[in-house]
N, CA, C and O atoms as a Tinker XYZ file with bonds, in Angstrom:
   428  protein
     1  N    -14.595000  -28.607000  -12.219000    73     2
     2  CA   -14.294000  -27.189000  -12.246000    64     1     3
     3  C    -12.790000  -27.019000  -12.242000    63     2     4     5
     4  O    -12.014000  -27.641000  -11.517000    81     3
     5  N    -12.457000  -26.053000  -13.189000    73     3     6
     6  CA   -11.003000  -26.026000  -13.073000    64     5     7
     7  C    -10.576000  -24.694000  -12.145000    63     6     8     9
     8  O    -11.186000  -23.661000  -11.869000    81     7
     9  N     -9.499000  -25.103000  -11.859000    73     7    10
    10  CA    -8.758000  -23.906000  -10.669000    64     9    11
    11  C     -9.314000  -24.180000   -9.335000    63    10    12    13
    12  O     -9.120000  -23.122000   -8.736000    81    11
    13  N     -9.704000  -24.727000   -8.792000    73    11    14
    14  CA   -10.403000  -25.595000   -7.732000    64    13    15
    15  C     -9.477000  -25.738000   -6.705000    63    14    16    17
    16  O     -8.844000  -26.792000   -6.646000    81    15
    17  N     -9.209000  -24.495000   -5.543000    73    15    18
    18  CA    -8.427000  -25.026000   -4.530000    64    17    19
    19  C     -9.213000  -25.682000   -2.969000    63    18    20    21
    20  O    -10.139000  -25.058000   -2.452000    81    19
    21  N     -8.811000  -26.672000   -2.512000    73    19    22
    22  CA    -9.427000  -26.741000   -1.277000    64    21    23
    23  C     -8.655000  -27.082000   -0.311000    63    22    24    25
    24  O     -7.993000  -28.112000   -0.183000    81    23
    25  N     -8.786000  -25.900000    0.588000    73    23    26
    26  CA    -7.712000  -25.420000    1.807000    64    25    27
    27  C     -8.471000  -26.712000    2.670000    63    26    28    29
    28  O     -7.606000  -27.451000    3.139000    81    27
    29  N     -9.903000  -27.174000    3.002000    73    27    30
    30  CA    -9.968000  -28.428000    4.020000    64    29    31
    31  C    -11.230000  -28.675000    3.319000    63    30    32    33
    32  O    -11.465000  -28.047000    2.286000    81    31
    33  N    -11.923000  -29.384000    3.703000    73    31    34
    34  CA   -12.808000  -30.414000    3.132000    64    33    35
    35  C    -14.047000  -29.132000    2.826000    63    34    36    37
    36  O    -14.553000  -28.877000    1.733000    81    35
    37  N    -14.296000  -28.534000    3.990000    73    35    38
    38  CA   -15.565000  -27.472000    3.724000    64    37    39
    39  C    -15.236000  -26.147000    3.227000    63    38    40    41
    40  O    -16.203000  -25.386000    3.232000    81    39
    41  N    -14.119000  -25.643000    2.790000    73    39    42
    42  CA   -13.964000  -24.950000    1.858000    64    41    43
    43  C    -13.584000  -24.842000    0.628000    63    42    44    45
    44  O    -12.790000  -25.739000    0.343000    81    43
    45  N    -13.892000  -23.846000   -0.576000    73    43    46
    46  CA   -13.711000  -24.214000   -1.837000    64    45    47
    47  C    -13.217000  -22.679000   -2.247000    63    46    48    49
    48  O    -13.518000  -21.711000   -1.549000    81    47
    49  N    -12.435000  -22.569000   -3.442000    73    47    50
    50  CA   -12.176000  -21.280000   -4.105000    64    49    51
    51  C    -11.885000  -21.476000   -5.580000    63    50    52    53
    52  O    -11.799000  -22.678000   -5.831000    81    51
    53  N    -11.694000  -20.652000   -6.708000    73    51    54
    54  CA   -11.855000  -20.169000   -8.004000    64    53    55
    55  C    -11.627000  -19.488000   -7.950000    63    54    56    57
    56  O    -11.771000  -18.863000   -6.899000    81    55
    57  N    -10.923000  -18.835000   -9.285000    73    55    58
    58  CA   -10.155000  -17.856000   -9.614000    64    57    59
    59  C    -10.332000  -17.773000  -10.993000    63    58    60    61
    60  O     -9.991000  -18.661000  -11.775000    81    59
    61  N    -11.033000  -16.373000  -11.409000    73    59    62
    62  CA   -11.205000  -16.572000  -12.865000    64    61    63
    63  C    -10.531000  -15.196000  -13.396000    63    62    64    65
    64  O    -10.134000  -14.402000  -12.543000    81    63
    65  N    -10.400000  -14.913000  -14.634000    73    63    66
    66  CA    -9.347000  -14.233000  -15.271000    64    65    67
    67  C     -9.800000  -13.226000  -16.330000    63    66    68    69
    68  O    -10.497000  -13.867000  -17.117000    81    67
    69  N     -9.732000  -11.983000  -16.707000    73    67    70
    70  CA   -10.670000  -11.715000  -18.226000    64    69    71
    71  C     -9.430000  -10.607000  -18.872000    63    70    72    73
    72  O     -9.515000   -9.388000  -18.729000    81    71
    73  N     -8.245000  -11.323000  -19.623000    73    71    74
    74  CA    -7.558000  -10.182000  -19.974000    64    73    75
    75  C     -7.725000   -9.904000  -21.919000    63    74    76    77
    76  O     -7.807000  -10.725000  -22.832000    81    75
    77  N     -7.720000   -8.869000  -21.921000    73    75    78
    78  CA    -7.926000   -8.327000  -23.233000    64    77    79
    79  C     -6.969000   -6.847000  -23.371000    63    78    80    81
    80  O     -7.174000   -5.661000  -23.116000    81    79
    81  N     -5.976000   -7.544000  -23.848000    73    79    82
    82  CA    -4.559000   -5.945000  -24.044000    64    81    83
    83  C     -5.078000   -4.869000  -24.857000    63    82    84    85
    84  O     -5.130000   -3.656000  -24.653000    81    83
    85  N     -5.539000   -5.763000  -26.057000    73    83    86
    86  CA    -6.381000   -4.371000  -26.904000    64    85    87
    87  C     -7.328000   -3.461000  -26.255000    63    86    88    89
    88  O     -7.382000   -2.256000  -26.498000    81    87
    89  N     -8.006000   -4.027000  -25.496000    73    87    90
    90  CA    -8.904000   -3.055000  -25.166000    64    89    91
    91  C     -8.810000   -2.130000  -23.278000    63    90    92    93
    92  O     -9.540000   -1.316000  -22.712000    81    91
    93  N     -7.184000   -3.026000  -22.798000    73    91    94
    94  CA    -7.165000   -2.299000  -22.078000    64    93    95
    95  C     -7.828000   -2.416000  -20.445000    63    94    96    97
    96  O     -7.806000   -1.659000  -19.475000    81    95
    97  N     -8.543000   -4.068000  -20.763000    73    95    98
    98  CA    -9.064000   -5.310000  -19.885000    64    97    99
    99  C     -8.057000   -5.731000  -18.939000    63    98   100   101
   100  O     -6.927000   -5.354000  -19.248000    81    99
   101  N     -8.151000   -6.470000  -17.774000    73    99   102
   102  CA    -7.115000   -7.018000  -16.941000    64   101   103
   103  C     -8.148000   -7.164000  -15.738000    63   102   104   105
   104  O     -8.177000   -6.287000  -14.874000    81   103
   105  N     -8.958000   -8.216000  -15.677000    73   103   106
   106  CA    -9.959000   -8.246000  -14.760000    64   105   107
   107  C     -9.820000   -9.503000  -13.725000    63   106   108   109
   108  O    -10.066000  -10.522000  -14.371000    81   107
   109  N     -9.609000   -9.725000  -12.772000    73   107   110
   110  CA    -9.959000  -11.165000  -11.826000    64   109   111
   111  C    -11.315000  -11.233000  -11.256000    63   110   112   113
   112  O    -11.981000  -10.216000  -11.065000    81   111
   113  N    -11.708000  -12.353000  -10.997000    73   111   114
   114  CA   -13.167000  -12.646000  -10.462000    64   113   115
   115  C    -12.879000  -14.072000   -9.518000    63   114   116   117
   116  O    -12.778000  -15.193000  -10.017000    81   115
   117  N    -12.759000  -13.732000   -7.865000    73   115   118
   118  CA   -12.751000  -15.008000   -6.776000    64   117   119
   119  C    -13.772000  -15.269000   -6.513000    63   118   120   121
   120  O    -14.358000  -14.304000   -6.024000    81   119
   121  N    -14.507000  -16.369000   -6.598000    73   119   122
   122  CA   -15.350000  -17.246000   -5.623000    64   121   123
   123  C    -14.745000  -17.991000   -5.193000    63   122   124   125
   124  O    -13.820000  -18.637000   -5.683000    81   123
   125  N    -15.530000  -18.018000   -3.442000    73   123   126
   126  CA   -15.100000  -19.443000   -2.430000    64   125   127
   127  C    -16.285000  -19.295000   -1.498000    63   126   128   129
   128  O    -16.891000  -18.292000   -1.123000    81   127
   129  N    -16.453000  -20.690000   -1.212000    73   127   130
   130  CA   -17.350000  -20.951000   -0.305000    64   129   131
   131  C    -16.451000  -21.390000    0.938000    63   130   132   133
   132  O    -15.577000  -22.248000    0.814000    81   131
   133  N    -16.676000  -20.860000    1.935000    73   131   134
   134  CA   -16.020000  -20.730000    3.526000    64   133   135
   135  C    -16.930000  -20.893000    5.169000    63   134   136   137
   136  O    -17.929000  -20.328000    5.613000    81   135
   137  N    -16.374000  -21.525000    5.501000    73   135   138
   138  CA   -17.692000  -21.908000    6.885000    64   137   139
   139  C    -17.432000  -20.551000    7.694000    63   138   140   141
   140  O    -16.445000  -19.830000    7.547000    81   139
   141  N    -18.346000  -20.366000    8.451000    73   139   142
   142  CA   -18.420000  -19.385000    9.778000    64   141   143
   143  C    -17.864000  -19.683000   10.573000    63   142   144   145
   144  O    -17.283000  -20.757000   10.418000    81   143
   145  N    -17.675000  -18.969000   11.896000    73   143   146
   146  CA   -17.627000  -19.605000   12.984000    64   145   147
   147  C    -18.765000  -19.773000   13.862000    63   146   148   149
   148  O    -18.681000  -20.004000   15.068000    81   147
   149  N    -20.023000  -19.624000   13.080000    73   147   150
   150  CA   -20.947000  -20.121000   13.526000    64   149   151
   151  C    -22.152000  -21.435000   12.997000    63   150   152   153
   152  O    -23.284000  -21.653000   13.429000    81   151
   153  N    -21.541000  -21.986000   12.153000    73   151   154
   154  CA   -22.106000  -23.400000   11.725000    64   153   155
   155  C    -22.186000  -23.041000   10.121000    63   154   156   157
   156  O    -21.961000  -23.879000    9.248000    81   155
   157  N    -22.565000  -21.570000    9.841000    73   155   158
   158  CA   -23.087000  -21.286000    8.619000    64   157   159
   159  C    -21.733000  -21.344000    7.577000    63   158   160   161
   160  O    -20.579000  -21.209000    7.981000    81   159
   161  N    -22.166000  -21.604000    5.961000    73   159   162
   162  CA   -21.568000  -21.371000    5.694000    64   161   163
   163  C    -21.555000  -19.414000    4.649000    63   162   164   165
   164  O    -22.387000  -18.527000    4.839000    81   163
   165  N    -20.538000  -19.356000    3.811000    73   163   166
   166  CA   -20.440000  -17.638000    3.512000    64   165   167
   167  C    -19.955000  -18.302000    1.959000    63   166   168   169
   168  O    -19.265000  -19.293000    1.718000    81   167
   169  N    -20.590000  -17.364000    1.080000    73   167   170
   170  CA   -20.286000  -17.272000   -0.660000    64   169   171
   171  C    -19.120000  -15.953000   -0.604000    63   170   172   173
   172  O    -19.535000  -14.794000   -0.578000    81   171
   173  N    -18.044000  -16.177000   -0.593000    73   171   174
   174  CA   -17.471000  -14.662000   -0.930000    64   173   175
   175  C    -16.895000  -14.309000   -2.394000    63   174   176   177
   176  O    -16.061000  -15.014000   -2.961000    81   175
   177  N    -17.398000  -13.229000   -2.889000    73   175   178
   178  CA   -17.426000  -12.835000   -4.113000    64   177   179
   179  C    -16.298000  -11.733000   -4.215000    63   178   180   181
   180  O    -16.446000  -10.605000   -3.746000    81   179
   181  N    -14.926000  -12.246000   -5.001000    73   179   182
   182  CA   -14.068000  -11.101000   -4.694000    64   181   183
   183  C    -13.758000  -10.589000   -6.391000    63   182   184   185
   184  O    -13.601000  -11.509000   -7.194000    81   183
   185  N    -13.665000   -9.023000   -6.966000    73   183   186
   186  CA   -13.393000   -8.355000   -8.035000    64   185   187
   187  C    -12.579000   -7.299000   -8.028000    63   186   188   189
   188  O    -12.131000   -6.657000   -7.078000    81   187
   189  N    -12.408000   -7.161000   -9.335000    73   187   190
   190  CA   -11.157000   -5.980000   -9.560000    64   189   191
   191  C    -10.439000   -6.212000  -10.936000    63   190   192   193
   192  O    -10.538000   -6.941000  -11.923000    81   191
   193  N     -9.842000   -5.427000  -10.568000    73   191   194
   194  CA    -8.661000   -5.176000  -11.661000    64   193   195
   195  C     -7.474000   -6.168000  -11.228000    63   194   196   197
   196  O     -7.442000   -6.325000  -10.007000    81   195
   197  N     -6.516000   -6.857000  -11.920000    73   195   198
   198  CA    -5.744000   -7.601000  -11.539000    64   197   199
   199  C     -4.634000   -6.369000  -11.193000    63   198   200   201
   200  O     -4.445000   -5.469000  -12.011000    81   199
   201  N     -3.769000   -6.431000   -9.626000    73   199   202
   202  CA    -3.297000   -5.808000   -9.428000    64   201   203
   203  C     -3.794000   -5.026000   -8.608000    63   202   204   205
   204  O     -3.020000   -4.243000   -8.057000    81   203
   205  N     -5.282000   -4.981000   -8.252000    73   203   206
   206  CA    -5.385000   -3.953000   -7.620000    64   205   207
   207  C     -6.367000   -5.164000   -6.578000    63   206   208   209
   208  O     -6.822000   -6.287000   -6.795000    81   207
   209  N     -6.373000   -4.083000   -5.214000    73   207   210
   210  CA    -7.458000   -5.209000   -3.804000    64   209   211
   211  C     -9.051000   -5.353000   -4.087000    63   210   212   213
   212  O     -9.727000   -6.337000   -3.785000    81   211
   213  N     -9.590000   -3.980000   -4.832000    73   211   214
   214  CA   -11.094000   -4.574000   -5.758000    64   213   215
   215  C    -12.020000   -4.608000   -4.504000    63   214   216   217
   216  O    -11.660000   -4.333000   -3.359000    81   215
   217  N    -13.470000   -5.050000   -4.959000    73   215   218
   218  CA   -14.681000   -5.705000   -3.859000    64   217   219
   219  C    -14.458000   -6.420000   -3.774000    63   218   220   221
   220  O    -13.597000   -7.076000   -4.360000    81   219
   221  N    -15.592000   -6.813000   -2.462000    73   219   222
   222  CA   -15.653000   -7.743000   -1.794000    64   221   223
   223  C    -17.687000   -7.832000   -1.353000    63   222   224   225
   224  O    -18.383000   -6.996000   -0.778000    81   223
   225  N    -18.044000   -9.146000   -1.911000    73   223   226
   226  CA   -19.428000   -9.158000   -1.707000    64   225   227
   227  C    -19.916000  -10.734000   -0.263000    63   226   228   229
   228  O    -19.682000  -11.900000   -0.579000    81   227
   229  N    -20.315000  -10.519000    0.622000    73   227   230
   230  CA   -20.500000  -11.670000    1.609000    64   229   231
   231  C    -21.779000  -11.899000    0.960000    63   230   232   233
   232  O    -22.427000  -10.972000    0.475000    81   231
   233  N    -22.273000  -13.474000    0.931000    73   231   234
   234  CA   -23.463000  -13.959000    1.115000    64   233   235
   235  C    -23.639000  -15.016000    2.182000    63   234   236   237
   236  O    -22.680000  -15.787000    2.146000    81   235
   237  N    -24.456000  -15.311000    3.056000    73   235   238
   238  CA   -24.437000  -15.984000    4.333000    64   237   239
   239  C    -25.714000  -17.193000    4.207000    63   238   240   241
   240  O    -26.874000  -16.948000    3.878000    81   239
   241  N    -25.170000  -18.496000    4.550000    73   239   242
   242  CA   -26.529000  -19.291000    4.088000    64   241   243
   243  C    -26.215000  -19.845000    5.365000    63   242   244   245
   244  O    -25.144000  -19.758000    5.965000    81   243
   245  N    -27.583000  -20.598000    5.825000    73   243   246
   246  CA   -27.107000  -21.374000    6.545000    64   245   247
   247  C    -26.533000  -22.843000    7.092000    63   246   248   249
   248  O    -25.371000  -22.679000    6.720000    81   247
   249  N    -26.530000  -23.629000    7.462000    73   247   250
   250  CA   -25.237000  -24.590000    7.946000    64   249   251
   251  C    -26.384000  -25.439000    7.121000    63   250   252   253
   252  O    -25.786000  -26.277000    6.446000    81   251
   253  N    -27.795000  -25.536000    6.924000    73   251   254
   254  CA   -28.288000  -26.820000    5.921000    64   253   255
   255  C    -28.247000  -26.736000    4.504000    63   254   256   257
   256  O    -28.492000  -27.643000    3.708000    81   255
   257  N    -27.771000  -25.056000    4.157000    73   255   258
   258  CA   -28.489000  -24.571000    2.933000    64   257   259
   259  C    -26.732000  -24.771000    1.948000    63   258   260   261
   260  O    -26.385000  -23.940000    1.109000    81   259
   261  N    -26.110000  -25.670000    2.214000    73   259   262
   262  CA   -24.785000  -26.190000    1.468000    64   261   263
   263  C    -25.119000  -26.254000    0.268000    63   262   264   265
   264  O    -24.560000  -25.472000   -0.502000    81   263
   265  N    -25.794000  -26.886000   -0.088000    73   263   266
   266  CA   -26.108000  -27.258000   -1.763000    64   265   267
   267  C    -26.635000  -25.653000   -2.125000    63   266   268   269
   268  O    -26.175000  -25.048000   -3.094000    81   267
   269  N    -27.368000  -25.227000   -1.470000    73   267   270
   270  CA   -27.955000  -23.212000   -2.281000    64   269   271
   271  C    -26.969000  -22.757000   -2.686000    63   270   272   273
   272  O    -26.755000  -22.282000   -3.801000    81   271
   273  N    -25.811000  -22.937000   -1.211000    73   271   274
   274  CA   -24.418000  -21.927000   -1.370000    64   273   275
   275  C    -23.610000  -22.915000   -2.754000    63   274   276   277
   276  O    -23.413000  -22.120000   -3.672000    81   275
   277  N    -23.323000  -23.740000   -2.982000    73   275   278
   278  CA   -22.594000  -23.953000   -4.301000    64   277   279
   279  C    -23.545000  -24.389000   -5.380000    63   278   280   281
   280  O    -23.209000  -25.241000   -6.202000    81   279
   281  N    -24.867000  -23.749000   -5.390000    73   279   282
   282  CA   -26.052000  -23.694000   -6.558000    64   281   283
   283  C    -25.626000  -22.438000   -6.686000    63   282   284   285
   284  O    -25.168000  -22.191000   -7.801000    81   283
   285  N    -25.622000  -21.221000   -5.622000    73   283   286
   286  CA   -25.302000  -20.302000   -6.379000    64   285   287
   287  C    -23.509000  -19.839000   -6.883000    63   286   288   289
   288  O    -23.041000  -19.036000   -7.691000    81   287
   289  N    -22.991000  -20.714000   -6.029000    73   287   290
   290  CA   -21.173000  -20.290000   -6.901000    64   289   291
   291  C    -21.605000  -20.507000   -8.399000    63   290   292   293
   292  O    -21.618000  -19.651000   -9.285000    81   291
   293  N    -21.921000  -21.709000   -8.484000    73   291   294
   294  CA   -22.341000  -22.505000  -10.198000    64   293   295
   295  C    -22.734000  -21.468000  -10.871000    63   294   296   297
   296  O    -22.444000  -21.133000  -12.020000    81   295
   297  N    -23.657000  -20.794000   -9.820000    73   295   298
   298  CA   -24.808000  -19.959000  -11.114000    64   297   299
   299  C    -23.599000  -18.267000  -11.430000    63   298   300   301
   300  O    -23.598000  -17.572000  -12.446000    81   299
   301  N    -22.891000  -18.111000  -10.392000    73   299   302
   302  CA   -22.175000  -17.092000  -10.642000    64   301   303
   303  C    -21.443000  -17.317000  -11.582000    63   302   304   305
   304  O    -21.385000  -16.587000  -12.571000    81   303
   305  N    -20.699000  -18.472000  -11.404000    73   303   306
   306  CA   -19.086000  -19.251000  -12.447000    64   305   307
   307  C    -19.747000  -19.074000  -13.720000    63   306   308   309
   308  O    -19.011000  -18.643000  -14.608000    81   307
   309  N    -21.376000  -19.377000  -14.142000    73   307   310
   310  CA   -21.440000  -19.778000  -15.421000    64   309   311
   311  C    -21.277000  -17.767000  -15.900000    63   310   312   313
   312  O    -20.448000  -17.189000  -16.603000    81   311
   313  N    -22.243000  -17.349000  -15.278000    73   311   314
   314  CA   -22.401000  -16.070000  -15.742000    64   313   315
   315  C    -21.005000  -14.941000  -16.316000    63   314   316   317
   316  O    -20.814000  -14.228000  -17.300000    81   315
   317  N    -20.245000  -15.294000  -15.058000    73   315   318
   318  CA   -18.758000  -14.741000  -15.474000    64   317   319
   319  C    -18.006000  -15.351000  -16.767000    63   318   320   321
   320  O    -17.104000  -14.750000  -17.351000    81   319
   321  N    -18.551000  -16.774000  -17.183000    73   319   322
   322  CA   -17.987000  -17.543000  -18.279000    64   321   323
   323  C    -18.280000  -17.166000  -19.167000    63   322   324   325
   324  O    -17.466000  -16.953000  -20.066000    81   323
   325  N    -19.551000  -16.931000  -19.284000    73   323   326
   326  CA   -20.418000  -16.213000  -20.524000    64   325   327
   327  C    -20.363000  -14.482000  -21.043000    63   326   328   329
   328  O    -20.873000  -13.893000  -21.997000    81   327
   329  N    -19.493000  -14.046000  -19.917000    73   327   330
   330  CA   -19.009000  -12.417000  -20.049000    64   329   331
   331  C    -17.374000  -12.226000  -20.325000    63   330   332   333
   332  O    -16.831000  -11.133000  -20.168000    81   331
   333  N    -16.584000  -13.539000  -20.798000    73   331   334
   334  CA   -15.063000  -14.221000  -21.456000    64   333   335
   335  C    -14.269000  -14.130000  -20.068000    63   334   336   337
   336  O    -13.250000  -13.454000  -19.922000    81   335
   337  N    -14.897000  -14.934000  -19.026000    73   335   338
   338  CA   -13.835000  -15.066000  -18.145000    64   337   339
   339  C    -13.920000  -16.216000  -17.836000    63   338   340   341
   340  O    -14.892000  -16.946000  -17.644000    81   339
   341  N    -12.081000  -16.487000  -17.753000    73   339   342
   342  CA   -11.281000  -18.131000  -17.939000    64   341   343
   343  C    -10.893000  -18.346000  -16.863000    63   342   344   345
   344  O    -10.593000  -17.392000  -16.146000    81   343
   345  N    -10.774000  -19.643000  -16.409000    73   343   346
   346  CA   -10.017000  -20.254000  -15.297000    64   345   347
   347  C     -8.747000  -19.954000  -15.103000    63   346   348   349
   348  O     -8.096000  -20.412000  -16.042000    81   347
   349  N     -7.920000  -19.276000  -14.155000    73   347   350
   350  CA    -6.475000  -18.951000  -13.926000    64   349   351
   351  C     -5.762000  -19.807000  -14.264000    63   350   352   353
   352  O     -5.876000  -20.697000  -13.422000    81   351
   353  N     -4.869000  -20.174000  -15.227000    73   351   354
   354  CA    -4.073000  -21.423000  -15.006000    64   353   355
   355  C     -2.918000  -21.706000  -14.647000    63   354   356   357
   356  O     -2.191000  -22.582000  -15.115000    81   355
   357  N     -2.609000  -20.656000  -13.429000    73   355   358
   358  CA    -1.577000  -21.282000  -12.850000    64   357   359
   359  C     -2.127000  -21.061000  -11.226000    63   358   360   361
   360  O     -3.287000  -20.657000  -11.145000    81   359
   361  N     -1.516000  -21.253000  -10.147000    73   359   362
   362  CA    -1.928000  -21.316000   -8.859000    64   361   363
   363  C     -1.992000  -19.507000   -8.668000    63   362   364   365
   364  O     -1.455000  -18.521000   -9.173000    81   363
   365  N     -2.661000  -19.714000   -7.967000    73   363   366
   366  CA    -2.770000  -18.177000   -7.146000    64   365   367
   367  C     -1.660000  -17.236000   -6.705000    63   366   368   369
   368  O     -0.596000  -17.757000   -6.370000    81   367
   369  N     -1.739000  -16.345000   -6.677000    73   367   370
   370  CA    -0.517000  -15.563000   -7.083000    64   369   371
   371  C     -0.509000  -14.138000   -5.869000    63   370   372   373
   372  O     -1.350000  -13.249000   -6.008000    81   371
   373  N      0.570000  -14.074000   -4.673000    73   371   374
   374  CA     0.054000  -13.065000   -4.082000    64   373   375
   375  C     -0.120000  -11.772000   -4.903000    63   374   376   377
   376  O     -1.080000  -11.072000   -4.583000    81   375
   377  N      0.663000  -11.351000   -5.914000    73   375   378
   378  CA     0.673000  -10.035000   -6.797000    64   377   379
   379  C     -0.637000  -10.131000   -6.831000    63   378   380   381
   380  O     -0.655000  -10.363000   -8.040000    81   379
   381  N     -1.659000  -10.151000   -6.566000    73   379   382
   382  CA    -3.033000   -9.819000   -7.063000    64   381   383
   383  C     -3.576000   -9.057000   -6.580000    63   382   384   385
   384  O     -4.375000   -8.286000   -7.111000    81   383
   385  N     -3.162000   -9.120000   -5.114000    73   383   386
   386  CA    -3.990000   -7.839000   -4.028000    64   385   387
   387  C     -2.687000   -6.822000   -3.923000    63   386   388   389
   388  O     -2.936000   -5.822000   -3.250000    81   387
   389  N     -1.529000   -6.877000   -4.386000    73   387   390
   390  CA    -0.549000   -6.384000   -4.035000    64   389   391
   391  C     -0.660000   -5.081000   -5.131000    63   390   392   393
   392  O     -1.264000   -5.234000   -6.193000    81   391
   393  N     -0.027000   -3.804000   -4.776000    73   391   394
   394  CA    -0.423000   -2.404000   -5.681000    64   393   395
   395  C      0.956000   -2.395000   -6.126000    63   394   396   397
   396  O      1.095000   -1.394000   -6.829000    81   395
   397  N      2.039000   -3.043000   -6.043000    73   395   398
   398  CA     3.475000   -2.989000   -7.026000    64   397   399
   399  C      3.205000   -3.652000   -8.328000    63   398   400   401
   400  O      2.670000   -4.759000   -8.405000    81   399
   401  N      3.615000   -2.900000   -9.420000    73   399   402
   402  CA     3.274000   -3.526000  -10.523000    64   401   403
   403  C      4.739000   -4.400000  -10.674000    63   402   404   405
   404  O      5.723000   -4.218000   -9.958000    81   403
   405  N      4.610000   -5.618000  -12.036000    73   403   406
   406  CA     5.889000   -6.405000  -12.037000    64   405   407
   407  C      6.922000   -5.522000  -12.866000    63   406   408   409
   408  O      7.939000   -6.072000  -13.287000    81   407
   409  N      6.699000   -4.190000  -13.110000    73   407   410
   410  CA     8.323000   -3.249000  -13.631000    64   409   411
   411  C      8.697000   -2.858000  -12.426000    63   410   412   413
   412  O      9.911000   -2.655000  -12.419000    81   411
   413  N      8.030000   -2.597000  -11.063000    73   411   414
   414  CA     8.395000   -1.946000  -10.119000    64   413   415
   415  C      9.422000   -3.132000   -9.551000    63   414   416   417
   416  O     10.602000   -2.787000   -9.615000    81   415
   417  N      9.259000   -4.082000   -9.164000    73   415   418
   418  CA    10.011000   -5.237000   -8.848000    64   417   419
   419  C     11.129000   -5.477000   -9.370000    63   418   420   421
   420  O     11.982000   -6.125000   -8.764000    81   419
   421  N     11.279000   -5.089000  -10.352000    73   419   422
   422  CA    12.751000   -5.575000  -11.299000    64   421   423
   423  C     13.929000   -4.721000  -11.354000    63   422   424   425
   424  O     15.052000   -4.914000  -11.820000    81   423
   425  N     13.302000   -3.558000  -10.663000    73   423   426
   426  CA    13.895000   -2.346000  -10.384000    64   425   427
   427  C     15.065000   -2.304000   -8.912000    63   426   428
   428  O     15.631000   -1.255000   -8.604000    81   427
């Protein structure tokens, strides 16, 4: 999987991308799988507009059901792939949740 960060062994994240200028597109799509602080682990599903803070969807499995929770990242990653969204290719970027656009900055 490309864009694949892992902050420690039991967590995972993705970052996928869908820009289209013509039509006015500029979309991000996060998955990561993240432990609890209670054994379980959590699917978090983050969207939006690039630039803007977007949803946020929790799914909660529990501490045996590891393989469900990245059966279903897989099954999300493919679906978003198949609707033209690409792997970020550069590292993560705080501007993403941030509401300054990059003309406001230069200013």
């Amino acid at each position: 999987m490309a864009n694949v960060s892992e902050g420690d062994s039991s967590s995972l994240q993705l970052v996928l991308e869908r820009v289209d200028a013509a039509r006015n597109i500029a979309r991000y799509y996060a998955l990561s799988i993240e432990p609890t602080l209670f054994a379980k682990h959590t699917l978090i599903r983050r969207w939006g507009r690039i630039g803007c803070l977007g949803r946020e969807r929790l799914q909660f499995f529990k501490s045996e059901d590891v393989s469900r929770a990245q059966v279903t990242l897989e099954t999300w990653l493919t679906r978003k792939r198949n609707r033209g969204y690409t792997p970020r290719s550069e590292p993560a970027r705080p501007a993403l949740l941030s509401h300054d656009s990059p003309s406001s900055l230069s200013d």
